[in-house]
C-alpha positions in Angstrom: 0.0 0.0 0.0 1.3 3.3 -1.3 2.3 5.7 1.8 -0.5 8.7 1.8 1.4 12.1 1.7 0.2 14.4 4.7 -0.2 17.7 3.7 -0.4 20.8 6.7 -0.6 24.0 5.7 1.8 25.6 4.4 3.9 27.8 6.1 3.4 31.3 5.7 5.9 33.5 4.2 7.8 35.7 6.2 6.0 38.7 7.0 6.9 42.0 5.2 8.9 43.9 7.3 6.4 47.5 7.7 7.8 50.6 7.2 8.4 53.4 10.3 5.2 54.7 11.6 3.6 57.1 13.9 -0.3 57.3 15.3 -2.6 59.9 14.3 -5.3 57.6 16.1 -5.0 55.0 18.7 -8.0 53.1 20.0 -10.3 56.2 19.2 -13.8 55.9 19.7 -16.5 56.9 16.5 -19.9 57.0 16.2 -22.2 57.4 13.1 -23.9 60.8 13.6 -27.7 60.7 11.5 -26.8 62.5 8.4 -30.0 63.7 6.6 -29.6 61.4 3.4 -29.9 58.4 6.6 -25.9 57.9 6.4 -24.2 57.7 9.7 -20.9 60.0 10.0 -18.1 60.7 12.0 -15.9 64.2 10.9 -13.0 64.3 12.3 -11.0 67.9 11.1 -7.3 67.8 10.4 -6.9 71.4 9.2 -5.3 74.5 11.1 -2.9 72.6 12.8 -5.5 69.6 13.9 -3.4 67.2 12.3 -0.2 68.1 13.5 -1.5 67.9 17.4 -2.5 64.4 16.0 1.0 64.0 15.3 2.0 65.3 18.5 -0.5 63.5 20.6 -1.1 60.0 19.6 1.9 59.9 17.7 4.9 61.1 20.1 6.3 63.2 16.8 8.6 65.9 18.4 10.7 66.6 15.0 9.8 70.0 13.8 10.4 69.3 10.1 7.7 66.0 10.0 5.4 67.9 11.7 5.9 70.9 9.6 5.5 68.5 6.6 2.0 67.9 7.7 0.5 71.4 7.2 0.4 70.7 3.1 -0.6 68.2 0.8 2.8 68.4 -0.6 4.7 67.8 2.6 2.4 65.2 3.3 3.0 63.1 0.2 6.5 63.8 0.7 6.5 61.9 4.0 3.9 59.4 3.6 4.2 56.2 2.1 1.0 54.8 3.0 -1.8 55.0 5.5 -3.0 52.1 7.7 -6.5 52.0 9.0 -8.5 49.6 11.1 -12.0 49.8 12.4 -13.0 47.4 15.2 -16.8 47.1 15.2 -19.9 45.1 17.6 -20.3 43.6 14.2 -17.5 42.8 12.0 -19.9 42.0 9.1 -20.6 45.8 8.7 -19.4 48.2 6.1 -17.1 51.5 6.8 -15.9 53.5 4.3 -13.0 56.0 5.1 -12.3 58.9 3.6 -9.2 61.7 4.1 -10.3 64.6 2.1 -8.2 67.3 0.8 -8.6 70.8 1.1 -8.7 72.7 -1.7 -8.8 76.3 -1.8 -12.0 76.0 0.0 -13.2 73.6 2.3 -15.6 72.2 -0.2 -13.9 72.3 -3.2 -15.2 69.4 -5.1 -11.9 69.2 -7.4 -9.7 67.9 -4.5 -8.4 64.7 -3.2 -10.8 62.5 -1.7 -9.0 59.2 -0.5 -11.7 56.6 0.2 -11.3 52.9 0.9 -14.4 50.8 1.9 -13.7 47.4 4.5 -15.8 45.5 7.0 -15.6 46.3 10.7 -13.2 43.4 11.7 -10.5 44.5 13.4 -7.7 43.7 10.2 -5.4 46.9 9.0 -5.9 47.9 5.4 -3.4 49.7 4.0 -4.1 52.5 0.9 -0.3 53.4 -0.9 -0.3 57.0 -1.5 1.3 55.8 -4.8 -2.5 54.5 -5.6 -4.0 57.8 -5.1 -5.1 60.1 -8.1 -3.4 63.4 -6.6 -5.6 66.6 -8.0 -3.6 69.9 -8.5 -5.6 72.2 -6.3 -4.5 70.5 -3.4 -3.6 72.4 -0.3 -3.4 71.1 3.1 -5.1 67.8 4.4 -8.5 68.4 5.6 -10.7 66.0 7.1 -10.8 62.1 8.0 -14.4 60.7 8.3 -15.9 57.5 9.3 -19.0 56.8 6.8 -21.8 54.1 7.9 -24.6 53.2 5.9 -27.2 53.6 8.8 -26.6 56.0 12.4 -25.7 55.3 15.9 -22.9 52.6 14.8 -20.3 52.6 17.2 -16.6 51.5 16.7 -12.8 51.8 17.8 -10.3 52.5 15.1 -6.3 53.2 14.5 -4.8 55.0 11.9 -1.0 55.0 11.3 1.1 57.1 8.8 3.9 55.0 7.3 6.8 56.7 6.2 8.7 56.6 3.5 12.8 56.0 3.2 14.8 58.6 5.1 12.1 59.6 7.8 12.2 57.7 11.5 9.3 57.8 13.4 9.9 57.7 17.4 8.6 54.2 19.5 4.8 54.6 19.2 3.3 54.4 23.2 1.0 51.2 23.5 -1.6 52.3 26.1 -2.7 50.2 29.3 -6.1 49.9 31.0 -7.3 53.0 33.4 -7.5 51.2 37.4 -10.2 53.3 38.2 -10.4 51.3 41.4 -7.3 52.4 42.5 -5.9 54.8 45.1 -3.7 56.5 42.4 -7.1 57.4 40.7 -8.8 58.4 43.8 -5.9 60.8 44.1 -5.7 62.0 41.0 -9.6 62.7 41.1 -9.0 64.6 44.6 -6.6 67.1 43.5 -9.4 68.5 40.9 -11.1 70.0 43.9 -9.4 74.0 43.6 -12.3 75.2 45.8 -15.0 74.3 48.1 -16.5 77.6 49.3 -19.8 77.9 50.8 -21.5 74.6 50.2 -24.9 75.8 51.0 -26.6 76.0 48.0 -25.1 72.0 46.9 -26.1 70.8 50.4 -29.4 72.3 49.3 -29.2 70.0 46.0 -28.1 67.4 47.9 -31.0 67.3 50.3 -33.3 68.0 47.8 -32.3 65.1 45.9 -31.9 62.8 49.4 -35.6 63.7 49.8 -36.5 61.9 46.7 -37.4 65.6 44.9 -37.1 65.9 41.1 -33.6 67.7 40.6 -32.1 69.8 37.4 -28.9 69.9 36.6 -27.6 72.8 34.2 -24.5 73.1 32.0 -23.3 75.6 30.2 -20.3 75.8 28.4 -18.3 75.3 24.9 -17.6 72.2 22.9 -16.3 70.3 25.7 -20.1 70.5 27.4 -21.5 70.4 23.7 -19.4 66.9 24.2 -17.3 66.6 21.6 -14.9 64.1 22.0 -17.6 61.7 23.1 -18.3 58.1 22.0 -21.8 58.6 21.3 -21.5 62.4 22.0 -24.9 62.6 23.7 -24.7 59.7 26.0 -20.6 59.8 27.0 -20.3 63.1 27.6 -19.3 64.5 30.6 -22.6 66.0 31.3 -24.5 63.3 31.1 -22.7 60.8 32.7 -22.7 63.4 35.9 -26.6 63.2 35.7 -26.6 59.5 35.5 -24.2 58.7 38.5 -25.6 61.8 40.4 -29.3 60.1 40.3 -27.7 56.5 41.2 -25.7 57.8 44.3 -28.2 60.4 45.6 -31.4 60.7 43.8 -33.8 58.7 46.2 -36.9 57.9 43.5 -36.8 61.9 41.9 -36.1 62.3 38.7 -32.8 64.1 37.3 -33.1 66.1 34.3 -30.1 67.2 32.7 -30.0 70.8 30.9 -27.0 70.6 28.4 -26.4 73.5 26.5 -22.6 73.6 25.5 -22.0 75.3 22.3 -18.6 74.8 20.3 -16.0 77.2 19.9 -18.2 79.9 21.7 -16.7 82.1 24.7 -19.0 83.0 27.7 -19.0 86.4 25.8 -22.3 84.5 24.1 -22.7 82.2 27.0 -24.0 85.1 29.2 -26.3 86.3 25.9 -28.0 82.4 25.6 -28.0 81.6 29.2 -32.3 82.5 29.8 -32.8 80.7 26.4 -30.7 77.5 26.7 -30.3 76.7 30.5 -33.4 78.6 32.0 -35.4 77.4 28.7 -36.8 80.8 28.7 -38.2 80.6 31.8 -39.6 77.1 31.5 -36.8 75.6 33.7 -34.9 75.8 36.7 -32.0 74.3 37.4 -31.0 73.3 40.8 -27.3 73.2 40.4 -25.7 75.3 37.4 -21.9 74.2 36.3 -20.4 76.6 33.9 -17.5 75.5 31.9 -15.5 78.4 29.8 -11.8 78.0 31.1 -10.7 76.8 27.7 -13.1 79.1 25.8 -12.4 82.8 26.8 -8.9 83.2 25.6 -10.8 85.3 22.8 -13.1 87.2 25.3 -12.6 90.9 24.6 -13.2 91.9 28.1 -10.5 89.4 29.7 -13.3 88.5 32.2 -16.1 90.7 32.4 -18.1 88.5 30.6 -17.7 85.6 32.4 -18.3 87.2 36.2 -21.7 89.1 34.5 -22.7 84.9 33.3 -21.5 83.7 36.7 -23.5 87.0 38.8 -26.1 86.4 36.3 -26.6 82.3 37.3 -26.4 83.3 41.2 -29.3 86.1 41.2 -31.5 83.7 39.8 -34.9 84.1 42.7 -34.5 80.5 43.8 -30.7 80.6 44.6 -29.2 77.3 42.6 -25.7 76.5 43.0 -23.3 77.1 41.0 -19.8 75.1 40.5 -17.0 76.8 38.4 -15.5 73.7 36.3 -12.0 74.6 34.0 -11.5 72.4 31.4 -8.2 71.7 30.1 -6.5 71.1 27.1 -3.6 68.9 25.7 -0.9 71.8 26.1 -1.9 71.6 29.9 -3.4 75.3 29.4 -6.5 76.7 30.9 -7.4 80.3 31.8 -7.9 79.1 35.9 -5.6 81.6 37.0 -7.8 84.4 35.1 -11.1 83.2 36.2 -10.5 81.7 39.3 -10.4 84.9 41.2 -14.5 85.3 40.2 -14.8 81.6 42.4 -12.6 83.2 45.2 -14.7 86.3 45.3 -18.1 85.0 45.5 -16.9 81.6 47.7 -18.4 79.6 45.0 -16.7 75.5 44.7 -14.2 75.0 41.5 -13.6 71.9 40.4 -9.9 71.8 38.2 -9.3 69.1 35.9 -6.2 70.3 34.8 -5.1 69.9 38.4 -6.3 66.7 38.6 -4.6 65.4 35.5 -1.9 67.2 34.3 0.5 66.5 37.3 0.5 62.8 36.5 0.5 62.8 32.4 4.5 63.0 32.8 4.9 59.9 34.6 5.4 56.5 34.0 3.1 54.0 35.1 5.3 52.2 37.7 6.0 55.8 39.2 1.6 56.6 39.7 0.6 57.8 36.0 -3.2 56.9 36.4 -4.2 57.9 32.8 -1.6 59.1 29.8 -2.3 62.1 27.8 -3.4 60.4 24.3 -6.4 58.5 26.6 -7.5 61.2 28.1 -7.5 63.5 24.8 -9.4 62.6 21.8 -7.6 65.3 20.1 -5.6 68.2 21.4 -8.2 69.9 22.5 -10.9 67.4 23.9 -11.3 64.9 26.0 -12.0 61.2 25.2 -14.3 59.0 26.8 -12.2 58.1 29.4 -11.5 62.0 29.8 -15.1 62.8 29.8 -15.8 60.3 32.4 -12.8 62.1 34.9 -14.8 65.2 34.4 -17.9 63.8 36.0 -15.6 62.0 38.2 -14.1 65.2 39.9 -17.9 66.1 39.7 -18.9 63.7 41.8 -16.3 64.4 44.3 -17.3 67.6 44.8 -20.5 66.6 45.6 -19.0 63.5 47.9 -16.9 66.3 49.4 -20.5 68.8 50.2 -22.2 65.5 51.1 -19.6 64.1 53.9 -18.6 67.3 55.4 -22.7 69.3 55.1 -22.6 71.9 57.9 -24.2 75.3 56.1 -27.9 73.9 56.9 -27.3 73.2 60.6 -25.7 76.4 61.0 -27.9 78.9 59.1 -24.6 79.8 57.1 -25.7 81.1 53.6 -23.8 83.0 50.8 -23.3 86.9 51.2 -26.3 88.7 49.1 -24.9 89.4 45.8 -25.8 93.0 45.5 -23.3 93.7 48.4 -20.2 91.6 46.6 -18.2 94.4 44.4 -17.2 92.5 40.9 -13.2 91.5 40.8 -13.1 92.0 37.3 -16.2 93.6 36.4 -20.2 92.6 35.8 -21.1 94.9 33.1 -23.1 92.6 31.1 -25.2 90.9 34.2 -28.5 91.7 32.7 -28.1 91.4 29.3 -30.6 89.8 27.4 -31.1 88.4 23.9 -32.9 89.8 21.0 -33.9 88.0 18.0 -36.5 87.9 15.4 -38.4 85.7 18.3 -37.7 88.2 21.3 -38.2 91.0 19.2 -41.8 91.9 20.0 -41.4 90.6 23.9 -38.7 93.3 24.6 -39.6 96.0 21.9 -41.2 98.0 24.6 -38.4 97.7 27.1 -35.5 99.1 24.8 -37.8 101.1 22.8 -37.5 100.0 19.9 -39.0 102.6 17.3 -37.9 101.7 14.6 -36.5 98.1 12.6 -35.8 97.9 9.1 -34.5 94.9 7.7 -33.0 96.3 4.4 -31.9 93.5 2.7 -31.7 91.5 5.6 -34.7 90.3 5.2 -34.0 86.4 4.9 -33.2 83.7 7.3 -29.8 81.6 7.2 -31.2 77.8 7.9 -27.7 76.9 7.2 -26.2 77.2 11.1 -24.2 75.9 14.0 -25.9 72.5 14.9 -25.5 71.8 18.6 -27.1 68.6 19.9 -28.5 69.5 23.2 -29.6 67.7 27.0 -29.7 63.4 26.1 -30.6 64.1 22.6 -28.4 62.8 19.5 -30.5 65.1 16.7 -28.7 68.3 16.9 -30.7 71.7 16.0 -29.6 74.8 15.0 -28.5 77.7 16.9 -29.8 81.0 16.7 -32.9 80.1 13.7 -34.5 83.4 14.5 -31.7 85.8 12.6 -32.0 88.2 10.0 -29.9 87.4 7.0 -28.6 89.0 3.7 -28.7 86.5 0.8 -28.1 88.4 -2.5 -30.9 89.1 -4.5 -31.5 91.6 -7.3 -33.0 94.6 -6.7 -36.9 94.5 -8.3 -38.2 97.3 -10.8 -41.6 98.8 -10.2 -43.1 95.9 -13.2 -41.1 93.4 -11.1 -38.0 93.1 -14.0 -34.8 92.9 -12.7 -32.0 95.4 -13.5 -29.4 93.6 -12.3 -28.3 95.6 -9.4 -28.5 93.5 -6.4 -30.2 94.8 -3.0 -28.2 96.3 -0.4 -30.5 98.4 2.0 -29.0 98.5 5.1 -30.7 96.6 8.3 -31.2 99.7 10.7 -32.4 99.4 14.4 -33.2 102.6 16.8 -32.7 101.1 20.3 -32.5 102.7 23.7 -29.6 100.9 25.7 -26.3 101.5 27.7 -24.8 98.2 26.3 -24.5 96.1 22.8 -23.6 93.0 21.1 -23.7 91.8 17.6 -24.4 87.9 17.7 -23.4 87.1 13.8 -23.1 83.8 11.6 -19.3 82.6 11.3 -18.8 80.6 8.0 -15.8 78.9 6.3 -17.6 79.4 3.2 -16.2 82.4 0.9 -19.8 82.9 0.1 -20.1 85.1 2.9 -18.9 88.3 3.0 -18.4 91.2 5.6 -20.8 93.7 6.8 -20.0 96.8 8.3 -21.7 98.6 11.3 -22.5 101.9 12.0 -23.5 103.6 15.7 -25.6 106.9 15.0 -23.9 107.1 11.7 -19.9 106.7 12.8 -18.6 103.2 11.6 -17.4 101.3 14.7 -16.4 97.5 13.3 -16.7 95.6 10.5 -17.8 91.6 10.8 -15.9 89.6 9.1 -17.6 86.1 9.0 -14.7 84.4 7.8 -12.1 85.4 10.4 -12.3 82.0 12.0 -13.1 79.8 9.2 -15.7 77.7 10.4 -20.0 77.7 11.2 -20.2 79.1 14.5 -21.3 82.0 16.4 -19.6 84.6 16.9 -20.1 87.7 19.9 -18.9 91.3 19.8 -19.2 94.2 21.6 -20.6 97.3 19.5 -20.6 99.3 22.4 -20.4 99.6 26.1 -21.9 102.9 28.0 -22.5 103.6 31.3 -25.5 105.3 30.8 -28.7 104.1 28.7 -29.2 106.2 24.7 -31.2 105.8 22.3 -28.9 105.0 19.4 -29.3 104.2 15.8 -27.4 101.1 14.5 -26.7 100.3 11.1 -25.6 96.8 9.3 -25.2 97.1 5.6 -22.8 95.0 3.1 -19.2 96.0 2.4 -18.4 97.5 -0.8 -17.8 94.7 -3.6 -19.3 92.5 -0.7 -23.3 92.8 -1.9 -22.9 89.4 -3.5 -21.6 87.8 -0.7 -24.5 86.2 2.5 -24.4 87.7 5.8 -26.3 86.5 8.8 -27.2 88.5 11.9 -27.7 86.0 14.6 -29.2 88.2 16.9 -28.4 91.0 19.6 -27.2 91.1 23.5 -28.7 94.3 25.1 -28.1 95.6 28.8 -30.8 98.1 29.4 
């Protein structure tokens, strides 16, 4: 009988031996926002410098000249040989496509580079050559990564390398370990957040409110970080809402907790203290027990260095039925906040601070057999927000506040309550305490009070439904901020037998309005189909508003002018020469009486 050969599998050959390469992403968390063709998406933006913190942050790139290769296309082909990408999924069945987009010399310029590849969720690195890539001539700088689904709410993990090509050495790439959160190196960490307890009266309040088995609110208002970006889904992991959840499992007795989230990206309390009836107080509808606001990372910006966030934090403490209030600052990955600038408003009006940048940036320099609890790449999505992991520290240092209030409550024995606020003299200043937002909406509610004689839209007499889209509270649909504006989109100026002579309309939008204080709330846009508009006070220009300053939709805040004493005052908005082709949106007004 003949001898049967055996066959095993053969063995596999050796592996190829992969290039240098650094992170951009490591183990970051995605989720498939609801697009309105029914997609799912997850933007992730890698211009102004985005992905160069990238670089910097998940990849440990220190060298000056690769990360100064990454602000163009050009320097970026130079350097990359090819991109890996993996996407770990519930279900390793389902499709993702990713796609790095090129900017061109807009953001949406459909004639650059759009580098797609489409792979199942499983776990398994796919790797796109930039040799494979059709390269388009108008490209600039790399734009934007995104994560497409087929269908919303899909969840995933993914990592995304850069491998370089031959003459460029990437450093050792930091493979991260698991967060003890049972450990007294995190219970430390968490403790040091606490920069402030103050008078505890009004949180013992909460607490006993809540202990009672009373329906509690909790407010927040701040900028993206509240909003919750950096969040894996953003409106269930964000910092916000994981407060409210453990808040009602440690001290709600039955109640309910409903949680008031009204972060808003890239917005300074400068608008904060405008919003703050509509989006915390609901217009009147709600109110908040306990009110954390959150712009220590925001106010760099803030023309008045402070002013506007003491008027927002005088404004949340004269509110009739006294909530508390907890100063929270923020932190991002250049261990930066404005603490030192703000804090003095906490000190002033003994009100508790919570610090997260003094809970984690002490340890993010250590190793982990020397007490590092969490490294800096886990607890920053990107450089300027924080991860999951991040988000849940913040409620963390939250909660120990309230830990703190709950194991130490003496103000309600005692009778000890907060000094009235009318007695406490501003540290930096309170100028904009009552200000109070007009809009198409509030216009006929507070045309009386400001005496407003007269309102002519001009050829503002559209509405820009293209806007800031914030999602707000538990929900994931997000909706638009500020709908109620007043916009110029060009149109041609209409003969008396309705023909067109080509000219296009450029009446001015003018307002007579008895006040001692003003803000323009305007549209930003990182669309050059927007144009500036120039403002006028009682015919003198005083500004012009360039919507494309910063580049991207958002809202923007500025101060027109600041009296001590109430005028009436005209106040004009009209289209820059050559700019009458070009959309402006006015968002709305903050007025001080």
């Amino acid at each position: 009988m003949d001898a049967v050969e055996v066959r095993g599998p053969k063995a596999p050959k050796d592996p190829i031996k992969k290039k240098p390469f650094f992170f951009i992403m490591q183990g970051k968390e995605i989720y498939g926002a609801p697009q309105p063709d029914g997609r799912g998406i997850q933007f992730i933006y890698e211009s102004d410098g985005r992905l160069i913190d990238a670089a910097r942050l998940s990849g440990n790139i220190t060298d000056d000249y690769m990360l100064g290769l990454l602000k163009t296309t050009e320097g970026f082909r130079k350097m990359v040989h090819s991109i890996g990408v993996s996407v770990s999924g519930r279900v390793k069945e389902e499709k993702v496509r990713f796609v790095f987009q090129m900017y061109g010399a807009t953001q949406s310029d459909p004639t650059s580079t759009q580098i797609t590849l489409d792979f199942e969720m499983d776990g398994m690195e796919r790797i796109i050559k930039m040799s494979d890539v059709d390269w388009k001539e108008s490209d600039k700088e790399p734009g934007q990564i995104r994560f497409e689904f087929p269908t919303p709410g899909i969840q995933a993990s993914v990592d995304v390398r850069f491998y370089l090509n031959n003459g460029f050495v990437a450093p050792i790439q930091p493979m991260e370990s698991m967060v003890d959160f049972e450990s007294k190196n995190y219970s430390d960490m968490i403790s040091h957040s606490l920069l402030q307890m103050g008078n505890t009266a009004r949180l013992e309040k909460v607490l006993q409110k809540a202990g009672k088995g009373e329906d509690v609110t909790l407010g927040f208002i701040g900028g993206s970080i509240t909003q919750g970006a950096g969040a894996i889904p953003i409106h269930e992991k964000c910092y916000p809402r994981v407060f409210a959840e453990n808040f009602e499992k440690k001290y709600a007795n039955g109640g309910q907790v409903t949680l008031i989230k009204a972060g808003v990206g890239g917005t300074p309390s400068e608008l904060g203290m405008v919003r703050f009836e509509r989006d915390v107080l609901r217009g009147g509808v709600r109110k908040p027990d306990l009110i954390v606001i959150e712009f220590a990372v925001n106010d760099e910006g803030d023309e008045t260095k402070g002013v506007c966030y003491e008027s927002l934090v005088r404004k949340a403490l004269a509110l009739p039925w006294k909530p508390a209030v907890v100063l929270l600052f923020a932190v991002f990955s250049f261990d930066w906040n404005l603490q030192d600038r703000l804090g003095p408003v906490g000190v002033r009006y003994d009100i508790p601070m919570v610090s997260i940048m003094d809970a984690v940036t002490p340890q993010f320099n250590l190793l982990p057999e020397d007490g590092r609890v969490i490294s800096k790449n886990q607890f920053f999505y990107d450089v300027y927000h924080p991860s999951n992991l991040g988000h849940q520290i913040m409620s963390d240092c939250l909660i120990h506040l309230m830990d703190e209030v709950n194991g130490n409550a003496t103000s309600l024995d005692t009778g000890i309550d907060e000094t009235e606020l009318s007695k406490i003299q501003p540290v930096i200043g309170a100028d904009f305490e009552k200000v109070e937002l007009i809009d198409r909406h509030e216009l006929a509610r507070l045309k009386k009070k400001y005496h407003i004689s007269m309102l002519e839209e001009g050829s503002f007499n559209d509405i820009d439904k293209e806007l800031q889209m914030v999602e707000m509270d538990t929900n994931i649909e997000p909706v638009p901020e500020f709908p109620y504006n007043w916009a110029h989109l060009p149109k041609s100026v209409q003969n008396s037998d309705g023909a067109s002579d080509g000219a296009l309309d450029n009446a001015s939008f003018r307002m007579k309005i008895t006040c001692s204080k003003l803000l323009l709330l305007f549209k930003d846009s990182g669309s050059t189909v927007y144009g500036t508009a120039e403002v006028y006070v009682d015919d003198k220009k005083v500004m012009d508003a360039d919507p494309l300053k910063v580049g991207w939709t958002h809202c923007n805040a500025v101060i027109v002018f600041n009296e001590n004493k109430s005028a009436s005052h005209v106040i004009e908005i009209k289209m820059a020469p050559g700019m009458e082709n070009k959309k402006f949106a006015i968002l709305g007004f903050g007025v001080v009486e």
